[in-house]
N, C-alpha and C positions, 0 to 999 in steps of 0.2 A: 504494500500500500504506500504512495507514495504522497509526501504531507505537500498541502499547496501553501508555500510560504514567502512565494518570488510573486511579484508582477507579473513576470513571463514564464514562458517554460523552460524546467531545466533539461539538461541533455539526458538525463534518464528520462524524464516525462517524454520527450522528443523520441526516443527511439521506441518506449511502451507505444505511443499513438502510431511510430510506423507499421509494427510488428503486430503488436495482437488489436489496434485499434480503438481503444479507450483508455479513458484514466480516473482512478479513484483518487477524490481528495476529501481528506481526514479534516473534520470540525470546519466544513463551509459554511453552516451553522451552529449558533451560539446554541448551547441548552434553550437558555431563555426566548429565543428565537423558534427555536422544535415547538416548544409548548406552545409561543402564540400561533404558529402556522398550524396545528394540530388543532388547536381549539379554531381556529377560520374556519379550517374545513367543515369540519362540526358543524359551524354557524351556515357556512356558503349550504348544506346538505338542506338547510328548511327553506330552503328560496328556491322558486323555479330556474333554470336555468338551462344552458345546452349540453343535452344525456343523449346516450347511445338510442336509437330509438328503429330495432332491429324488424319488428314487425312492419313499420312502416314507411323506414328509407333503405336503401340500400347501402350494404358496408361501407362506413368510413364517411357515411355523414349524421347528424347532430339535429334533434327536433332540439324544440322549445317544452320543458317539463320538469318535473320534479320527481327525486330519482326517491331512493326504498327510505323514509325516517328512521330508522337500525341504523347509530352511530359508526355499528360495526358492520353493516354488512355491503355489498360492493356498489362502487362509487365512478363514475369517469365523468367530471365536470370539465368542460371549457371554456374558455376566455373570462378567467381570473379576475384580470384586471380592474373593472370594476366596481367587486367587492368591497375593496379594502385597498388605501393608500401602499401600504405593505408588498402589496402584487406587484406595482407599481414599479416600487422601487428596489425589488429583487430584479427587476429587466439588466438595470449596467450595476450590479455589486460587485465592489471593489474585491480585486484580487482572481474573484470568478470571471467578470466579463475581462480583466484585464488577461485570462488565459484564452478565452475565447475568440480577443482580438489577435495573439499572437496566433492564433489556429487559421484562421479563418481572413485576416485584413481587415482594411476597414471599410469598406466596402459593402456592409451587410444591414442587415434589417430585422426587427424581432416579428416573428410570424403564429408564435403560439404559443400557450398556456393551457395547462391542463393538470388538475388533480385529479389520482389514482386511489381509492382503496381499495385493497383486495382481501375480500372477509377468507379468515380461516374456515374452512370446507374440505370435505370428503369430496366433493363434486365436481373441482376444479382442476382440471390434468395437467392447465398452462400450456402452453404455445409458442414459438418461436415468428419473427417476420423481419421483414427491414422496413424502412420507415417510409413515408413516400408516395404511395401508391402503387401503381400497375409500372406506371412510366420507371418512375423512379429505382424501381426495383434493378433495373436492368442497365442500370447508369454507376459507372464506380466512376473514379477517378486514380492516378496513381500516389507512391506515398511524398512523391514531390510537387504534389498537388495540392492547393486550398480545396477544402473539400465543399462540397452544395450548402450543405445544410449542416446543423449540429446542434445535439438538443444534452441540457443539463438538467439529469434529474438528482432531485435532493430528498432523503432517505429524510421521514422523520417519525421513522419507527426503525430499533433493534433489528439486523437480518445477521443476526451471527450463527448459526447453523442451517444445515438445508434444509429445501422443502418448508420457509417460511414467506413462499414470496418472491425469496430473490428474484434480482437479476439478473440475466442467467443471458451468455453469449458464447459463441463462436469464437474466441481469439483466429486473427488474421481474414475474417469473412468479407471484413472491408474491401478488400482486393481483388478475390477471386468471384466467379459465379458459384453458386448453393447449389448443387441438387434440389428442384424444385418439382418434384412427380407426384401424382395421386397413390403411386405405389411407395413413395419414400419420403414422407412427407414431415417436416425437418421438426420435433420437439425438444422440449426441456432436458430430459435424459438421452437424447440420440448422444451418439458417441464424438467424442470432442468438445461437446459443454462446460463450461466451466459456470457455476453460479456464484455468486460473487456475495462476499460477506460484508457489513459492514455497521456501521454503528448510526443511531441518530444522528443527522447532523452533516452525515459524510454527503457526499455527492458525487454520482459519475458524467463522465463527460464520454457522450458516443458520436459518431454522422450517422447519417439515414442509411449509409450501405452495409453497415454491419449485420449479423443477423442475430438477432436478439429478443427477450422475451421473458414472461412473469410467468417462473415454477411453479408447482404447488403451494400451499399453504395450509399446512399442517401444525402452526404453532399454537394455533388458540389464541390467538390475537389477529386482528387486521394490522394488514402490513398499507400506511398510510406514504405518500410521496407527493411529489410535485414537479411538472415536468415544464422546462421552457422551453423552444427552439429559434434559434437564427438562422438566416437561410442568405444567402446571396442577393442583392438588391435587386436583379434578375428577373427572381423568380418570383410569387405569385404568395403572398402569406397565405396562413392555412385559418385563423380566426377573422381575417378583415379583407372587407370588398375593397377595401379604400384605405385610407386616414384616416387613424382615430380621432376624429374631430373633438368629439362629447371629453378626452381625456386630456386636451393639449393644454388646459388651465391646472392642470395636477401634476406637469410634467416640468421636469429640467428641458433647456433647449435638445442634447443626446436624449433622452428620452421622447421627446416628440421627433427626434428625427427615425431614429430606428420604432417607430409607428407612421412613419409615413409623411411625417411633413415636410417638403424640402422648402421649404420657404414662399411659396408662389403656387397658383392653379399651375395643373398638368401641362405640361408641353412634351411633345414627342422626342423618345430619347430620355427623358428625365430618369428613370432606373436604369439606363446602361451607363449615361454619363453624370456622374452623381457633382450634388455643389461643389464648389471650392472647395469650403470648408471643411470636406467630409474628415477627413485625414485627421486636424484639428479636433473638429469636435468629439470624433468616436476614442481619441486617446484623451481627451481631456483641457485640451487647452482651452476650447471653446465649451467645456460640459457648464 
């Protein structure tokens, strides 16, 4: 496990993201921090919001509803923000976005938010995917590449033994094509899985091309998380048609930019050729 204590990343960090594709870092949150984000969730669970909604959209998108009232029982909410100042301002947290911009440049944009519970059950066998979509699926990049996308989830439940939830990946899957057949169809215990331990508080840092995915959960406890993604200015956020307009009064100037605002109505070109400024503001001079 390696601790995130630099702005950047170090050369171990550096060769973990080449090789098996991710990184754990130890106390990205505070105790006191787990607790308030733990008790949100709670709160965000009594408010309608955007849930899986399986019977009547097709996979990978999100009605408007309100999911199971059972603190403990499973949970996938979108677009955080919202809620709570706090969501807010986990988008550029120091130390974490500052690993994210060495990953990635400056050059990016925040395109999603989403918390996970996943209640302990007999029921639940877990699943393995990459992140993305259909398209995405099929798009790596090499390890001398800024990668598309990259999302940092933050643990704010225990996963110190298996089968509670974990994590659980592929080391090296970033790179290569999966085996993706109805006869061989990629799980949490297929061979080569690694699930990954870690404590409240920790956080991993993956891209969309790994292949990855929530084990079992056999602990007797819901295993609680919080997931954000960046994606290249590029491409197309996953929570917003637009600019978050409704949030640019709650925002740092870097916070309203990686939501969308480049300073002016749309003009063509505006996501391939980003402001001036960009450089500036997403490292901080302009934040």
């Amino acid at each position: 496990m390696l601790a995130n204590t630099t702005r950047t990343l170090t050369e171990a960090q550096r060769e973990q993201w080449a090789v098996d594709g991710y990184l754990q870092l130890e106390g990205a949150l505070s105790p006191a921090e787990v607790d308030f984000f733990s008790d949100q969730l709670d709160r965000v669970r009594t408010q309608p919001g955007y849930e899986p909604a399986a019977t009547e959209l097709q996979r990978g998108h999100y009605a408007w509803k309100l999911p199971d009232q059972n603190k403990d029982a499973f949970m996938d909410r979108r677009d955080l923000l919202p809620y709570h100042q706090a969501f807010i301002d986990l988008i550029d947290r120091p130390r974490v976005f500052d690993l994210i911009l060495d990953l990635m440049g400056p050059y990016i944009q925040f395109s999603m938010s989403q918390a996970i519970i996943r209640a302990s059950t007999d029921m639940f066998p877990g699943y393995i995917h990459t992140d993305g979509g259909e398209a995405q699926k099929a798009i790596r990049v090499t390890e001398t590449s800024r990668p598309l996308a990259v999302k940092v989830m933050y643990l704010l439940t225990d996963v110190t033994t298996p089968d509670s939830g974990n994590f659980t990946i592929f080391p090296g899957s970033h790179l290569r094509p999966f085996p993706d057949r109805a006869e061989r169809i990629p799980g949490p215990k297929s061979p080569g899985t690694v699930p990954l331990l870690g404590k409240a508080g920790d956080a991993y840092v993956f891209p969309h091309a790994i292949w990855h995915g929530p084990s079992p959960n056999h602990s007797g406890k819901a295993r609680k998380t919080i997931l954000y993604n960046y994606c290249q200015m590029f491409m197309k956020p996953y929570d917003f048609g637009g600019p978050v307009k409704a949030l640019f009064d709650r925002c740092t100037p870097r916070q309203r930019r990686l939501l969308g605002d480049l300073g002016h109505d749309f003009r063509p070109g505006d996501f391939f050729y980003a402001p001036q400024d960009q450089e500036a503001l997403m490292t901080g001079a302009g934040a």
